[in-house]
C-alpha positions as CSV (number, residue, x, y, z in Angstrom):
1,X,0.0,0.0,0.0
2,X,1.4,3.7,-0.8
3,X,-0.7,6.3,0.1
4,X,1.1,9.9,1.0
5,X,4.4,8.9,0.7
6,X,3.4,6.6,3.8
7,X,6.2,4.6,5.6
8,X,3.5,1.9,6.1
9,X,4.0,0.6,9.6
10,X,1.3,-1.8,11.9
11,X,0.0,-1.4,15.1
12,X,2.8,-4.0,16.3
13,X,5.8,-2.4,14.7
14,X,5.0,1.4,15.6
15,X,6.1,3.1,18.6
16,X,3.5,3.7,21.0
17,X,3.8,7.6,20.9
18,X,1.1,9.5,22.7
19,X,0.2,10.6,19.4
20,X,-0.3,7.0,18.0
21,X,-2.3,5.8,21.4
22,X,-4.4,8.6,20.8
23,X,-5.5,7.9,17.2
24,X,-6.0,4.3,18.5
25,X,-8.6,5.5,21.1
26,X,-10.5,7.8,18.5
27,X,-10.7,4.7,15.4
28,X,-11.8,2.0,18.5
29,X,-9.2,-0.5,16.9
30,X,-5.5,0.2,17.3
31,X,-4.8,-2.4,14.5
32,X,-6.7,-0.5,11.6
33,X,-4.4,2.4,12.5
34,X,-1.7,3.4,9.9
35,X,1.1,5.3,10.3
36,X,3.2,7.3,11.0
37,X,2.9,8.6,7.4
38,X,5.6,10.3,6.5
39,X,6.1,14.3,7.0
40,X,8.9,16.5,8.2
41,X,6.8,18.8,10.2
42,X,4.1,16.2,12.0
43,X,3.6,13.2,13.4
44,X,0.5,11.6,11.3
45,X,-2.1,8.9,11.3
46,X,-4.5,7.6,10.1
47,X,-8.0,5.1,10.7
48,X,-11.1,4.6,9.4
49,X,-13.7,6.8,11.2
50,X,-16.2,5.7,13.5
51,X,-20.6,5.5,12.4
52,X,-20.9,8.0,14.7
53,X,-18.1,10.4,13.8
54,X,-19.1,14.0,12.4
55,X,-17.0,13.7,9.9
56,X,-18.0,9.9,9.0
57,X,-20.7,10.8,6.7
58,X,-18.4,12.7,4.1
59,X,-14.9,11.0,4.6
60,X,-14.3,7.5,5.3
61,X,-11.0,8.0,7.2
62,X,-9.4,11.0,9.3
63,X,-5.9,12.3,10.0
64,X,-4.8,13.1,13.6
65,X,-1.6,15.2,13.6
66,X,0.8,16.9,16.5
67,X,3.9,18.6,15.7
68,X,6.6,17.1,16.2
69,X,9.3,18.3,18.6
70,X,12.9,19.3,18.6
71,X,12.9,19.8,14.6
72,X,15.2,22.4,12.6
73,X,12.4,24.6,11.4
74,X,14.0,25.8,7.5
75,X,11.5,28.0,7.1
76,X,10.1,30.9,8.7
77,X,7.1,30.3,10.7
78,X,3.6,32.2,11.2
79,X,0.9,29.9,12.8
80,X,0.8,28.7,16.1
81,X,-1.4,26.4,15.1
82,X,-2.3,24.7,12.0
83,X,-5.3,23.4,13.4
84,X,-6.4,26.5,14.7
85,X,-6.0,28.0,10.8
86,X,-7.5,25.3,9.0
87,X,-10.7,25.7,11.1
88,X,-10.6,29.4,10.4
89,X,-10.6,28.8,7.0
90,X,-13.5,26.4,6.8
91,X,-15.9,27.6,4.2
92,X,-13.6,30.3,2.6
93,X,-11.4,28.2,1.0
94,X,-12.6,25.4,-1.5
95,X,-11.2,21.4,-1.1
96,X,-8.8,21.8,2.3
97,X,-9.5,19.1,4.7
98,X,-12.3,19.5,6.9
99,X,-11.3,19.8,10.3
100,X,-13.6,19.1,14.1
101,X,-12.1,19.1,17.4
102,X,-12.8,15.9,19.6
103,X,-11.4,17.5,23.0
104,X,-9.1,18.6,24.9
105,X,-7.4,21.0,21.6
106,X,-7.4,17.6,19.8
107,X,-8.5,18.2,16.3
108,X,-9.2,15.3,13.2
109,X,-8.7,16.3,9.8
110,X,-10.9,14.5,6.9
111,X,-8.6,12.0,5.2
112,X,-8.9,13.1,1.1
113,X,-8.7,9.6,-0.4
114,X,-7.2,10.3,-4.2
115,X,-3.6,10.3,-6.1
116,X,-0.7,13.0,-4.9
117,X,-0.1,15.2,-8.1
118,X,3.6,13.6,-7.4
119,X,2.2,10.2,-8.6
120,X,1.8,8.4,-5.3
121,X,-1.7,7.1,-4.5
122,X,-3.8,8.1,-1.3
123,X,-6.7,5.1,-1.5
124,X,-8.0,2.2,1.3
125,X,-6.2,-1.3,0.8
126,X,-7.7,-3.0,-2.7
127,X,-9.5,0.3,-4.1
128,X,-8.0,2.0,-7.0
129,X,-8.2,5.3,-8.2
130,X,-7.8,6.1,-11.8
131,X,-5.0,8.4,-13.5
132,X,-1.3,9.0,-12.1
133,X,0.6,12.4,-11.9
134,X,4.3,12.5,-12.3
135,X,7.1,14.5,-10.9
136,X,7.2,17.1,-14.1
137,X,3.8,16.3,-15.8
138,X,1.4,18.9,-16.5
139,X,-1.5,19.9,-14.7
140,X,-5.2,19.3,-16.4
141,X,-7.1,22.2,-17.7
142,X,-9.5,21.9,-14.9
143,X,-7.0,22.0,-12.1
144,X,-5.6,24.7,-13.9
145,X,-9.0,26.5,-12.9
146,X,-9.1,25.3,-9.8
147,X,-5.5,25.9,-9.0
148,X,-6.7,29.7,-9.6
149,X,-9.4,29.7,-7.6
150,X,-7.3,28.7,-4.7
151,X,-5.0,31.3,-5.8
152,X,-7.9,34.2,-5.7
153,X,-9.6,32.6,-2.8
154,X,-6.6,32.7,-0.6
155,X,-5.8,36.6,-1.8
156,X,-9.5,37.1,-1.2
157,X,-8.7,36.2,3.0
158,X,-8.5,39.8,5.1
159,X,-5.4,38.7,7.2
160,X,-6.9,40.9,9.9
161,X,-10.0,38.4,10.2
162,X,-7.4,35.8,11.0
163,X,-7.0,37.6,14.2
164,X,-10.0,38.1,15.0
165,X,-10.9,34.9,14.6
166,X,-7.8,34.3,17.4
167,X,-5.7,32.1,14.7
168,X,-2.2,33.2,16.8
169,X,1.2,34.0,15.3
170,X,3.9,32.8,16.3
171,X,6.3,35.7,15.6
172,X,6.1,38.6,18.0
173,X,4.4,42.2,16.5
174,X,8.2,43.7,16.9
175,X,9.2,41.5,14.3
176,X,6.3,41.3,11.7
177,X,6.8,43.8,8.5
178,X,4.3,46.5,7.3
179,X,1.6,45.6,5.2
180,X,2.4,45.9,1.5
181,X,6.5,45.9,2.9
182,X,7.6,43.1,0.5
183,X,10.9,44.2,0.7
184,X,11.1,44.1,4.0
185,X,9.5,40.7,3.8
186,X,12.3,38.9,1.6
187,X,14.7,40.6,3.7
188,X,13.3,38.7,7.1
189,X,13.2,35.5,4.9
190,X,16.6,36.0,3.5
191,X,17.6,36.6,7.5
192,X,15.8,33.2,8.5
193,X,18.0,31.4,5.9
194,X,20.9,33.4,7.2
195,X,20.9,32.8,10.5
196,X,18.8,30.3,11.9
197,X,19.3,28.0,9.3
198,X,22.8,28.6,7.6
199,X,24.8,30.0,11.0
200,X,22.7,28.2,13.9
201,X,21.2,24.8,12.5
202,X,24.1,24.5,10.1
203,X,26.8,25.0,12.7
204,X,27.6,21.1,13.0
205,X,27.6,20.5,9.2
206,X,30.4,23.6,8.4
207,X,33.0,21.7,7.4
208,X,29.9,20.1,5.0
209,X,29.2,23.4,3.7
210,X,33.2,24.3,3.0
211,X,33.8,21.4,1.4
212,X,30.5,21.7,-1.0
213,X,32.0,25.4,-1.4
214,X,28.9,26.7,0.0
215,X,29.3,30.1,1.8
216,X,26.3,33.3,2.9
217,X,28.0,34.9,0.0
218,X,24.6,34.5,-2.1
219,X,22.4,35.7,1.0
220,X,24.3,38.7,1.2
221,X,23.8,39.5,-2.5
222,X,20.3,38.9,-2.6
223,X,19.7,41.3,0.6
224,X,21.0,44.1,-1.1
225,X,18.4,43.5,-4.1
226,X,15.7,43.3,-1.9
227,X,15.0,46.5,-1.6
228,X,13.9,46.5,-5.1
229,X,11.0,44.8,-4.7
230,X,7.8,46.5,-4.9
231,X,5.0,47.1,-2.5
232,X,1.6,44.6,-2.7
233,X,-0.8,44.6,-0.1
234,X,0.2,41.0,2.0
235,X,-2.3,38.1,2.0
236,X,-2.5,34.5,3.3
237,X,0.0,32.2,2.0
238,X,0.5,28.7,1.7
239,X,4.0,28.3,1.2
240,X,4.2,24.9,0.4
241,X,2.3,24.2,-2.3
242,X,4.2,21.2,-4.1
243,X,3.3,18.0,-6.2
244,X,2.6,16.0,-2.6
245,X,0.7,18.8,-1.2
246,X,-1.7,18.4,-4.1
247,X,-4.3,15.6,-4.1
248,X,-6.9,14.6,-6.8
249,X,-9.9,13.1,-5.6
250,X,-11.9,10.4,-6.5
251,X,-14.1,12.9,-9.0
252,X,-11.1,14.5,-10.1
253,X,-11.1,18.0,-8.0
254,X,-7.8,19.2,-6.9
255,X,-7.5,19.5,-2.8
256,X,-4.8,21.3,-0.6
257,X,-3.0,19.7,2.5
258,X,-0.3,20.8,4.8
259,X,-0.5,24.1,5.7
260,X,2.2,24.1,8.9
261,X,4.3,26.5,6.9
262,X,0.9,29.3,5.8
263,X,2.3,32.7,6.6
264,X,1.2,36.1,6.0
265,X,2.9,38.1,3.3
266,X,3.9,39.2,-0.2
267,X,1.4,37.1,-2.9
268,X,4.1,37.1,-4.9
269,X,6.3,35.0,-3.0
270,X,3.2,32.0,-2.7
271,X,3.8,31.8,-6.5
272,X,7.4,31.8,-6.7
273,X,7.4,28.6,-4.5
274,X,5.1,27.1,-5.9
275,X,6.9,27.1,-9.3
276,X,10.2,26.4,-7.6
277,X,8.7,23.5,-6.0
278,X,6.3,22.3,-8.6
279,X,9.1,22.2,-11.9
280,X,6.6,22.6,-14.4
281,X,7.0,22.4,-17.9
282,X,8.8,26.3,-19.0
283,X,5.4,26.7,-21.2
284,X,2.8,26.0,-18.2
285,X,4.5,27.4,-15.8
286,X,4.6,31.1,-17.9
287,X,0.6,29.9,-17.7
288,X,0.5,28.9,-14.3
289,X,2.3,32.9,-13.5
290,X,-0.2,34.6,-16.0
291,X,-3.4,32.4,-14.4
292,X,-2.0,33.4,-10.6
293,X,-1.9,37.4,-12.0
294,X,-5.4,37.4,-12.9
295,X,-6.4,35.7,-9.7
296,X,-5.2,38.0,-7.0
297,X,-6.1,40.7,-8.9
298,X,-9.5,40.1,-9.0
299,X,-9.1,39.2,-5.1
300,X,-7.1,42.2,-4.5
301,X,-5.8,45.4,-6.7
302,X,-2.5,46.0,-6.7
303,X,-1.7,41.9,-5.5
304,X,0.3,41.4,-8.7
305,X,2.4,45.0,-9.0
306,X,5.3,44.7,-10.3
307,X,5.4,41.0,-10.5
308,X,7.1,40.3,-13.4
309,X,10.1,42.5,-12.5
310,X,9.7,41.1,-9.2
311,X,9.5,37.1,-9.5
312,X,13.1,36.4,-10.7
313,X,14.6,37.7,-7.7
314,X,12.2,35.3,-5.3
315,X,12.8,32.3,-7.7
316,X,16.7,33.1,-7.1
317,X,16.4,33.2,-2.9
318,X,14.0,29.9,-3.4
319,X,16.6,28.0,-5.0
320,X,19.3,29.6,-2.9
321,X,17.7,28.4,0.3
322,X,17.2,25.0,-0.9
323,X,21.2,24.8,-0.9
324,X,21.3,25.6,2.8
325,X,18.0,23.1,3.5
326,X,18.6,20.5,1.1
327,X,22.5,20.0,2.6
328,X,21.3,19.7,5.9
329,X,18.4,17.8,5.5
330,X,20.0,15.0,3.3
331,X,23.0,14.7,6.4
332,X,20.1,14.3,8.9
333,X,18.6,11.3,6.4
334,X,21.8,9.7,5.5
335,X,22.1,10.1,8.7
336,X,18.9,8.5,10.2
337,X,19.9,5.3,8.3
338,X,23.6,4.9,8.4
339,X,23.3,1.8,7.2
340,X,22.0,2.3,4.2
341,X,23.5,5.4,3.6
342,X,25.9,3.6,0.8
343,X,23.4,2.7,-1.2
344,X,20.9,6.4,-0.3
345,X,24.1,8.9,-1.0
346,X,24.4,8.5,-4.7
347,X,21.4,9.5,-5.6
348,X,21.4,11.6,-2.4
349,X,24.3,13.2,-4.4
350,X,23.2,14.0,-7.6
351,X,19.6,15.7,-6.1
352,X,22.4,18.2,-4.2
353,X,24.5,18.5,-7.3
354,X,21.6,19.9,-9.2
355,X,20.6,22.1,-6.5
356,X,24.0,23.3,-6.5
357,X,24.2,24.1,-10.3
358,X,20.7,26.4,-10.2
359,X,21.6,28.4,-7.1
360,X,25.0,29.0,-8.7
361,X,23.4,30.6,-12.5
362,X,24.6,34.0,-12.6
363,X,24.0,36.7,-14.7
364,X,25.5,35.0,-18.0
365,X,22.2,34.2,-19.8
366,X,22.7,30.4,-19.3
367,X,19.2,28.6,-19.5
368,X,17.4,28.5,-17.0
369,X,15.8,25.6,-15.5
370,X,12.0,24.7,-16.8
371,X,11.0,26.5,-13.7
372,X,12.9,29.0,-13.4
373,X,12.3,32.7,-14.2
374,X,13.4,33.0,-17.9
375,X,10.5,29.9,-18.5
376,X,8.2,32.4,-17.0
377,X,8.7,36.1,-18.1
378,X,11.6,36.1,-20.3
379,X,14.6,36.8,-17.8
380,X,17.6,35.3,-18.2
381,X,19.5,36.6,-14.8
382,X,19.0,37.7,-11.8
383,X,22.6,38.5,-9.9
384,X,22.1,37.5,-6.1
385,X,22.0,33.7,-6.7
386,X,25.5,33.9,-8.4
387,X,27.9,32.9,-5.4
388,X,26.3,30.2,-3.5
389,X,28.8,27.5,-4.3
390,X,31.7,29.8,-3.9
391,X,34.6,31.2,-6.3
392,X,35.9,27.5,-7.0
393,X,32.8,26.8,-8.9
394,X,30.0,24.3,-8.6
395,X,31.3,20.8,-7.3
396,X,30.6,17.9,-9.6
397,X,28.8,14.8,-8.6
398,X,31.9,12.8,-7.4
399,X,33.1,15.9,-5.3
400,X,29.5,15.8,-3.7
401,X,29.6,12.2,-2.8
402,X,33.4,12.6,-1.4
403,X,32.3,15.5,0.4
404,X,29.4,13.6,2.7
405,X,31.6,10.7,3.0
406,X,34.0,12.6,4.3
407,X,31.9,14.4,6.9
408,X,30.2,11.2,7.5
409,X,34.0,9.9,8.9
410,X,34.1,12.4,11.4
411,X,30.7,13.7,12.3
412,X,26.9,13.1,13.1
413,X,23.8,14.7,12.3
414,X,23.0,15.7,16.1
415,X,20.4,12.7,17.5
416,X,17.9,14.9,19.1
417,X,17.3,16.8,16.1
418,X,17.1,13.8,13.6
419,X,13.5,13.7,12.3
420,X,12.1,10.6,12.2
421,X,9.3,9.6,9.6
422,X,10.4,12.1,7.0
């Protein structure tokens, strides 16, 4: 069984986590309970739901979550809660998981039983669903248009109503930016990267990063062309809207999961991950850019100012920060697993050698990469991402697999921070 990228475990071989205990108290049979799928950010599982469930008569299994603790956090957060945001949202925004609390702050999310736009299927044991979704495929013409509803649906949210719903942020007031501040908004972004995840969380895996030829030298250069960014009035964001985030249903309606990493912010940015994580073809994702532009506009006048000026330089942080996050993250996974790290790193190796090649593009008009910015509105170069790997150049695939070997002889991810699950 795949469903959700799900490291299928049973009720014998799982831990017995509160978490787990829990979700076998609320199914009423610990054995039909599966999990913990896997997920960076939370501990999931799930069960089939109860007659009497509220939720039973439109889903036929729920999710129980809990964050999970001790993590590096490579992105900057917003919510307290996701729980707490996804019930705020509730009958604004189309196809997210429904979402009841059962007591004591513990919520259940609906279960959407369909196929992961990344190819990986979400049904029960012995039921099939129809259609499959590659890493790199196209999107239909119908989740094309529902892709931009979502897009003018979330621009359409007052983040003030978030408030006063009492959906809590994380970050203090102090350090929140001005509406319509998107400079101001990269540059807190670009000084998460900086220094929480490149100086702090990134301290034990230096000698990783010199090696790799991986410095702040790109962080620094895309700061100072922050301030050319242009002002749009901030919105809701999802942040993370990739090919696993991205479920088609049994009917064939495109549904959004996952939204630990929402933030309030510049629109703009939403898009730029989203074709940084999505790598769509160069023609749909121009499409994808154009569809977003009419969306928030409609929401929201003035959402898309500026945006095709503007989008190069976010697509150039995105694919800056993944350096820093995908580094560290494939240590902590090699790492997890040492042994079966010999057969993981190769292929470990070439995912950080690519990442390493379209950070490093410079001004040069090289091609871009289908989703990067010249796919999209015609620009070739940004500045700012040149740098990343250093003035020796971008290592090859052979120096990248000597490299983690090498820090694999004399260090360890550090235990307590290892995620588990992910």
């Amino acid at each position: 069984m795949s469903t959700e990228g799900i490291r299928a475990m049973t009720a014998d071989a799982a831990p017995a986590s509160e978490v787990r205990l829990r979700a076998g108290e609320l199914s009423r049979d610990s054995r039909r309970v599966i999990g913990p799928l896997n997920g960076y950010h939370h501990e999931t599982y799930a069960f089939p739901l109860p007659e009497e469930s509220e939720l039973s008569a439109r889903f036929e299994r729920a999710k129980l979550r809990a964050p999970r603790p001790g993590l590096l956090w490579f992105d900057r957060r917003c919510f307290a809660s996701e729980d707490l945001l996804l019930t705020a949202l509730q009958g604004r925004i189309t196809r997210i998981p429904e979402i009841i609390e059962v007591g004591g702050g513990v919520h259940l999310q609906g279960f959407i039983e369909g196929v992961t736009l990344d190819g990986g299927a979400r049904s029960l044991p012995g039921r099939c669903l129809p259609g499959r979704y590659p890493g790199g495929r196209g999107l239909s013409r119908r989740h094309h248009g529902q892709l931009e509803r979502f897009f003018h649906e979330l621009v359409s949210i007052d983040p003030k109503a978030l408030e006063e719903r009492e959906v809590k942020r994380v970050c203090a007031p102090a350090d929140r930016t001005d509406d319509g501040d998107s400079a101001a908004f990269l540059d807190r972004l670009i000084g998460f990267t900086e220094e929480q995840v490149y100086r702090r969380h990134g301290a034990p895996y230096q000698r990783l990063f010199e090696e790799l030829g991986v410095g702040a030298e790109a962080l620094v250069r895309l700061r100072e062309r922050a301030v050319e960014l242009r002002r749009r009035p901030f919105s809701l964001l999802h942040c993370d809207l990739h090919r696993k985030n991205l479920i088609v249903d049994r009917r064939g309606d495109l549904w959004i999961i996952d939204w630990e990493l929402a933030m309030i912010g510049d629109p703009l940015y939403d898009l730029a991950t989203h074709l940084h994580l999505m790598r769509y073809p160069r023609r749909e994702a121009a499409g994808v850019a154009h569809r977003w532009q009419r969306a928030v506009e409609r929401a929201r006048e003035g959402s898309s100012y500026g945006w095709e000026d503007d989008l190069p330089l976010l697509l150039a942080y995105k694919r800056v920060q993944s350096v820093y996050t995908d580094v560290i993250r494939t240590a902590l996974l090699l790492g997890e697993r040492p042994g079966r790290a010999r057969g993981a790193l190769p292929r470990a190796a070439w995912r950080i050698q690519r990442v390493l090649a379209a950070a490093a593009r410079d001004t040069s008009g090289a091609d871009q990469e289908p989703n990067g910015a010249a796919g999209v509105t015609g620009v070739t170069g940004v500045g700012g991402a040149a740098g990343v790997a250093g003035a020796a150049g971008v290592p090859s695939y052979r120096q990248v697999v000597v490299a983690y070997r090498n820090w694999f002889r004399t260090a360890r991810p550090p235990e307590a921070l290892t995620p588990s699950g992910s």
